[in-house]
Structure formats: C-alpha cells, structure tokens
C-alpha positions in Angstrom: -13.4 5.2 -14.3 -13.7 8.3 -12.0 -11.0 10.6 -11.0 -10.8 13.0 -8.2 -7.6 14.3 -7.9 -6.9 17.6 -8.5 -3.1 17.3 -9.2 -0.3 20.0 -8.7 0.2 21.5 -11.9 4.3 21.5 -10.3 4.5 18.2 -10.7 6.6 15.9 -10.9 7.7 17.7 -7.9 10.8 15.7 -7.2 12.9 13.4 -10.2 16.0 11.4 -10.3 18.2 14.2 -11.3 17.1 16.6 -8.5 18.9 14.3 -5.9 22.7 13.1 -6.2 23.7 9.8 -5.3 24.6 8.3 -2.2 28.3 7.0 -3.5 29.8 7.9 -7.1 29.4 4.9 -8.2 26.0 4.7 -8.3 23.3 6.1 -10.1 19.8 7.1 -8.8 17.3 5.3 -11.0 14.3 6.6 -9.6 12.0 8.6 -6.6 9.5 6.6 -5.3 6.5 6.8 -2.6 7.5 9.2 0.0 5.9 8.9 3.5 5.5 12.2 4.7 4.9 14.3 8.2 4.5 17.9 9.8 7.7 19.1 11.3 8.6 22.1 13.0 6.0 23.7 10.8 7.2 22.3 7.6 6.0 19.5 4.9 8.3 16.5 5.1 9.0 13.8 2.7 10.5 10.2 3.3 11.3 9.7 -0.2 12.5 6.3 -1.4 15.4 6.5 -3.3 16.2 3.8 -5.8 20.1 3.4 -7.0 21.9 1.4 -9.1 25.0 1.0 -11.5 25.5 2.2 -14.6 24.8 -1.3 -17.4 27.3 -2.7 -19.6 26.9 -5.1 -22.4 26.6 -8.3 -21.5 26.6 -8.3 -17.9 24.0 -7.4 -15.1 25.3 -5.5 -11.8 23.3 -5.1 -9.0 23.9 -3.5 -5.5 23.4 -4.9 -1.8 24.7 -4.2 1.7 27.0 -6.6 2.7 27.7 -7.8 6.4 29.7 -4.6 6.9 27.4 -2.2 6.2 29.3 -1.5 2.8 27.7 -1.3 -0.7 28.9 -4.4 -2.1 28.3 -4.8 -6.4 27.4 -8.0 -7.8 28.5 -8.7 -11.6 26.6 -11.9 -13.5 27.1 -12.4 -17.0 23.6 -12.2 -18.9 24.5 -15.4 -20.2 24.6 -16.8 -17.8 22.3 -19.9 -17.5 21.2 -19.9 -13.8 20.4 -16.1 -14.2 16.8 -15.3 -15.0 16.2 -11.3 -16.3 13.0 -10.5 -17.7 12.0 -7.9 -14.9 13.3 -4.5 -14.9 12.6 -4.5 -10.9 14.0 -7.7 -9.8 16.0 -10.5 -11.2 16.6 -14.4 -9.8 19.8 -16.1 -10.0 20.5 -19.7 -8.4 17.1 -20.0 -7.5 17.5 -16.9 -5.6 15.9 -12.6 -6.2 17.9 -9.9 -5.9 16.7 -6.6 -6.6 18.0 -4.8 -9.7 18.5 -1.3 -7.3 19.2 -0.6 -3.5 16.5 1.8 -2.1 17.2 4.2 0.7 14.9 7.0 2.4 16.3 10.4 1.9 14.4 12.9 4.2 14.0 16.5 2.5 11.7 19.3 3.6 9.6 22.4 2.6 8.0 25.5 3.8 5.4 25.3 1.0 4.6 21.9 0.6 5.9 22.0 -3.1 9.8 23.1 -3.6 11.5 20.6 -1.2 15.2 20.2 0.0 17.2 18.2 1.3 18.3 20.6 4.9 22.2 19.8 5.6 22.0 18.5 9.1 19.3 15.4 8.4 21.3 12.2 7.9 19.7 9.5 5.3 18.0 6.0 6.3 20.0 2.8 5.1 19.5 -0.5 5.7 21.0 -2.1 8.4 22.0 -5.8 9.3 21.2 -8.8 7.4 17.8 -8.3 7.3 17.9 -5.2 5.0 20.8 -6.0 2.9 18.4 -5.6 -0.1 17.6 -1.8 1.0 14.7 -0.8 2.9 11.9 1.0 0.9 8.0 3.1 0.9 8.2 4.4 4.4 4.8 5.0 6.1 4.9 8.0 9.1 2.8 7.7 11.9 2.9 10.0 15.0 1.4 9.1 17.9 1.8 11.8 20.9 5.6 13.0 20.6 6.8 9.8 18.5 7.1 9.5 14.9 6.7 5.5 14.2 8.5 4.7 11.1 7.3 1.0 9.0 9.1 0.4 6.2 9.7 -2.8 3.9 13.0 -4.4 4.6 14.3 -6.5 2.1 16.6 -9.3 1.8 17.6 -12.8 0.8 15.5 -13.6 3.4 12.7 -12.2 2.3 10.3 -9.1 2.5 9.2 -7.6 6.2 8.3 -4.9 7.8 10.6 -3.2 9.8 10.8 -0.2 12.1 12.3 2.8 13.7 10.9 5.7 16.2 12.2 8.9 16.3 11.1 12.1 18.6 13.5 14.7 16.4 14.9 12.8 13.2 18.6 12.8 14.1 18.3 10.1 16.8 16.7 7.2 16.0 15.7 3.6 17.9 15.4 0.4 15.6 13.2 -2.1 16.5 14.2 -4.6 14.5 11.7 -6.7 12.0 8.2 -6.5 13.2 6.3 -8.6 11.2 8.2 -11.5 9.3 8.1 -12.0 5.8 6.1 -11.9 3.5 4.5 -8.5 4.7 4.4 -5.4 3.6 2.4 -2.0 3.6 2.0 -1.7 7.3 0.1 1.9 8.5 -0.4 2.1 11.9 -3.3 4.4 13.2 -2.4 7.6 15.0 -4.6 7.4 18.0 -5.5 4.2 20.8 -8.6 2.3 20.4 -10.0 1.3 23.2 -6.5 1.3 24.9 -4.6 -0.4 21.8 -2.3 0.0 18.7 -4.0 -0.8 16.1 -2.2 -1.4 12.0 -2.5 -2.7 8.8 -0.9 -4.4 6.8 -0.2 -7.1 3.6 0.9 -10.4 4.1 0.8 -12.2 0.5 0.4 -15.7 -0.4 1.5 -17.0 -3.7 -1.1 -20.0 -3.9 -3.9 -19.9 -1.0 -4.6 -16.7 -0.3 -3.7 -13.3 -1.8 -2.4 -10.1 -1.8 -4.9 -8.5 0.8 -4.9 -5.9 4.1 -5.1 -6.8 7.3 -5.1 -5.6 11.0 -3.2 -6.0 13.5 -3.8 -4.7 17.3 -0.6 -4.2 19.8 -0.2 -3.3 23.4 3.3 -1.8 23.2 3.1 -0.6 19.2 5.7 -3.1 18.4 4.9 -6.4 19.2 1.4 -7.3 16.9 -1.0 -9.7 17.0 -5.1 -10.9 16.7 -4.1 -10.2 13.4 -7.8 -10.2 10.9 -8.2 -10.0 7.2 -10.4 -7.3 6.7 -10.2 -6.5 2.9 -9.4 -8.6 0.0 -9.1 -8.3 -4.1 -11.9 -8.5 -6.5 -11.8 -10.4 -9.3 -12.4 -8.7 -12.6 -11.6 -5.0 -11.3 -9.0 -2.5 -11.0 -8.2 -4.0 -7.3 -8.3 -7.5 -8.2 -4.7 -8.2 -8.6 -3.7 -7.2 -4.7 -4.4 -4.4 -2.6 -2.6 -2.4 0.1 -2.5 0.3 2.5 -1.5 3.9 2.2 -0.8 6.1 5.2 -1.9 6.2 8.8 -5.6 5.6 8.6 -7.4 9.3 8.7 -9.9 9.9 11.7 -13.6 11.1 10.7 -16.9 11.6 12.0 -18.1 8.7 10.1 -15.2 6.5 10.5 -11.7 5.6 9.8 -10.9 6.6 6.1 -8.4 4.6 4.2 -6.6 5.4 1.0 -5.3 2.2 -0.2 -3.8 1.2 -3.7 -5.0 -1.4 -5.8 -3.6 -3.0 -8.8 -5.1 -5.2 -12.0 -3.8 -8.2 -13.6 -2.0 -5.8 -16.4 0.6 -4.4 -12.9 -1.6 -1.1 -13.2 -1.5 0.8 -10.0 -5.0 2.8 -8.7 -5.6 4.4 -5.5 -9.3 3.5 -3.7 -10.8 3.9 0.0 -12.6 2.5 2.4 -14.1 3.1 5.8 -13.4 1.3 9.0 -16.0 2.0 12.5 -14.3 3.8 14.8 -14.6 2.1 17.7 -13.9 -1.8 16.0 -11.9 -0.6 12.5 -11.9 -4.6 11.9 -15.3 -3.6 10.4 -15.2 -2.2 6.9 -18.3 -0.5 6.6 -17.8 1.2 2.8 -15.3 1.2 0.1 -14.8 2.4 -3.9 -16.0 0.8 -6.2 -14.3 2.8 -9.1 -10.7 4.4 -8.1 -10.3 8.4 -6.7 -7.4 8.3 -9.0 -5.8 6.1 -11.8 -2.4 6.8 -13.7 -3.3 9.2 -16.8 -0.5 12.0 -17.2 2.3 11.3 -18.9 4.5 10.9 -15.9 2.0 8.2 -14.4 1.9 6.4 -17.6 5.9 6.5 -18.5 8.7 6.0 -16.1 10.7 3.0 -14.7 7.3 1.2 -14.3 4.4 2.7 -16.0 0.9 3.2 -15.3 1.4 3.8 -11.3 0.4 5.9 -9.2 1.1 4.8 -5.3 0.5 6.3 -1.9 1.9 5.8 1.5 1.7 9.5 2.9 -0.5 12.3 3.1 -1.2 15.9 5.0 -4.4 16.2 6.6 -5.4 19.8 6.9 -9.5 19.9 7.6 -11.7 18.8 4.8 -8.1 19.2 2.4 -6.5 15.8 1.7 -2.7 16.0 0.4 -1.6 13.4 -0.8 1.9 12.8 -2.0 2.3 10.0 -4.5 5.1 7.8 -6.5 4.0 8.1 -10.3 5.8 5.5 -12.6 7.9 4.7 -9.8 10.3 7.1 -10.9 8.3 10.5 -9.9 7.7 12.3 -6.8 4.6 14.3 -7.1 1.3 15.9 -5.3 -2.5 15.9 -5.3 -5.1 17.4 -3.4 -8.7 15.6 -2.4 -11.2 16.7 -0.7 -12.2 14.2 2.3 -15.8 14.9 2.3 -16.0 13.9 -1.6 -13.9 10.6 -1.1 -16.8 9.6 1.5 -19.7 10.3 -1.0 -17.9 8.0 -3.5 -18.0 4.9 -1.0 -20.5 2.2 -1.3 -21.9 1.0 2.0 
C-alpha cells in the first residue's frame, strides 16, 4: 500500500499526560481526533479527550453525565452475569452499552501549528442534556462566513447522533440540539453554498441491510437536513471494506470537491483515502483511492489504546499544503502534511 504523508517528526504532538483532567477523580485515558480551525491567526485544535477512573480488581467503573449535569460513576462487579466486557472501548450490561470513558473537547491553540496550549480564558465542551450523557466526541469545524459550525457525535443510552453548536468567538456558544438522529455519525459540512444550499456528509450505519457508508445531505438553514443520498459505500476485500467515513469540511479545487475520508478493514485497522465530488452537484463522486494516502505504521499508530489507527476529522488548508491533524491509536494527537495536487494524481476516475 502507498503512503504519502510526510509526518511531523514532533509527533505525537499532544498525549494523555500533557493535559490534566477535568475532575480529580478521573483520569485521561487518551487524545483523540481533533477538529481543527484558524483563529485570530493561530492553529486551533478541538481535541477529544477521553477520561475515565482508575480500575480495581474485580469491578468495572465507568463515567456518565447524569440528569444534573454532574459526573455520575457507575460500579458493576466483573462477575457479574448480565455484564458483557470484552471491548476495551465499550461494554453492555442489561442489554444495554455504556462507554468505558466520557469524552469531552478541550480547545488548545498555537502560534506554530506544533507546540499547542491550552490559553486560560477558553472554557471546555461537555455534554449536555440527556442526549449526550455518554460524552460528546471527534468534533468536525466548519466556517462558513463569520460562523464556526461545530458537528460532533453525541452519545447516549439513546444512541449515537450528531449534534451541534455555532460559535462566532469560542466563548459564547448556541446549541442546536441533535441534528440528525441516531445512528449517524461523521457529519462534515461544506464551507461554501451550492447553488444556494448547505450541503454535508455524513454516516448513518446499519447493522444488517446496509452499511457503514457516507452520505449527503443538503439544508436551507444549515441545521435542518434533508434529500439525504448515499454517495460512497465499502468495498469488499479492501482496506475500506469494513465502513467508511468523512474527515473534515470537504476542500474546494479546481477539479472538484476533495475528500479525505477514513476507512477501516475487517481486522478494526483504520486508513485514510479520498475522493472527488463535482463542484456544482458533489452527490457525484467522480474519483477516489484505490490504495490509502496513509495507513498506521509508526509505533504510535500501531500501539495505543486501539492500535493500528490513524483518523482524521480536521485539517489546515494553506495552497497546495494539506495539514492534516490526526488521532493515532486513539490515544495520540499528531500532524502530517500532503500535498493536494499529489492526493488528486492518486485518484481513479
């Protein structure tokens, strides 16, 4: 398989230990898929961060918000028969998953694009209501005139949606609630009209007809979605063929809308791919990979809380340079740069 990425030799840029937890009772577990914007002349990451409790023998504790907004831990003895706990992500008791962390976006900056902070005065994202009492998690930024667009996957008992939030300065924000139901997930929206309209991806999944593939989805007011189309699906047998989703907001180009979406295998292992939508009708896919611009293969893609990842949902466009920040092993934070030009010559019409 081909690889194009010429990574930062900083990274990881960001891990667990650089961050301190949200309470003292948890523990961040690990940094995952940032979304990322330009700011008052600085590189911005929305970085998911994924807590938990510290383990003891015997038992399992997980965290969720309850009805008052407050962490709330819940203790289950691991034998415990109704309790099934064979993923390190997500565990099913009564019938019903819970996730084994609580994921929050933590907004840090930097003048460089490399050493980030966290700047004093920029409060973090936490769920809200009963509709992300599981956490919210892999924020994808959009900004469309003087609005940032926020679409992030909210997670409950409920289920998985996408929900958002708009923002003009990151300290005052407007929630819009849930806007596509469960199950959906990985929802871009583009950062210009077409023809008038809001246009976004996105995944809904289906667990028997169906699958795990992108959409779009057009909008008159950016919140409310519909003439939703399935416009790219797995393939069987490659290192998409397991489910596939979008990255960040779709990037504009002379020869179309470019993509950079992720796509995993029947073996879990994450790889990131494009394809290219017309420009004027972007439910038209008019080339994609066929072999990934980048797989997992330093250590800390192939090692972490999940290995062999490496996962998308925000970028930097700056000309022809593509810079793309990435979740590696779902426990990393780190950076890449492409070159747009050479993504297109690697798509098959």
């Amino acid at each position: 398989m081909s690889d194009i990425a010429r990574r930062f030799p900083e990274n990881p840029l960001l891990m667990p230990k650089d961050l301190t937890a949200s309470t003292p009772e948890l523990q961040i577990i690990s940094l995952l898929n940032p979304g990322v914007f330009v700011f008052e002349n600085k590189t911005w990451l929305l970085v998911r961060v994924a807590e938990s409790i510290t383990q003891e023998e015997g038992v399992i504790f997980f965290p969720v918000i309850n009805s008052s907004g407050k962490v709330e831990i819940i203790k289950i003895p691991l034998n415990d028969p109704d309790l099934i706990a064979n993923d390190a992500r997500v565990v099913n008791y009564k019938g019903l998953d819970y996730l084994t962390t609580l994921s929050h976006l933590r907004i840090l900056c930097s003048d460089d694009g490399i050493q980030f902070y966290e700047p004093e005065d920029y409060k973090p994202l936490i769920g809200i209501g009963i509709l992300e009492q599981f956490g919210i998690e892999d924020c994808r930024v959009s900004k469309i005139e003087d609005t940032y667009y926020l679409t992030y996957t909210a997670v409950s008992e409920n289920g998985v949606g996408v929900g958002m939030r708009t923002t003009k300065d990151w300290k005052n924000f407007e929630t819009k609630g849930m806007i596509l139901p469960p199950h959906n997930k990985d929802c871009a929206i583009f950062e210009e009209l077409i023809n008038g309209k809001y246009y976004a991806l996105h995944r809904p999944s289906s667990p028997q007809i169906g699958g795990n593939f992108i959409w779009l989805a057009e909008s008159n007011d950016g919140i409310h979605w519909g003439n939703h189309q399935c416009i790219l699906k797995t393939r069987h047998g490659m290192w998409d063929g397991a489910r596939v989703g979008a990255g960040a907001a779709p990037i504009k180009t002379e020869k179309g809308w470019l993509e950079i979406y992720h796509g995993a295998n029947a073996e879990h292992q994450y790889c990131l791919g494009a394809f290219l939508m017309d420009l004027n009708d972007p439910s038209k896919v008019i080339a994609r990979s066929v072999e990934p611009i980048m797989l997992p293969q330093e250590n800390y893609e192939l090692s972490g809380f999940f290995g062999y990842v490496v996962f998308t949902n925000g970028h930097v466009v700056d000309g022809d340079k593509l810079t793309i920040y990435y979740g590696a092993a779902d426990e990393f934070v780190c950076g890449a740069v492409f070159s747009i030009k050479e993504i297109l010559s690697t798509l098959d019409i």
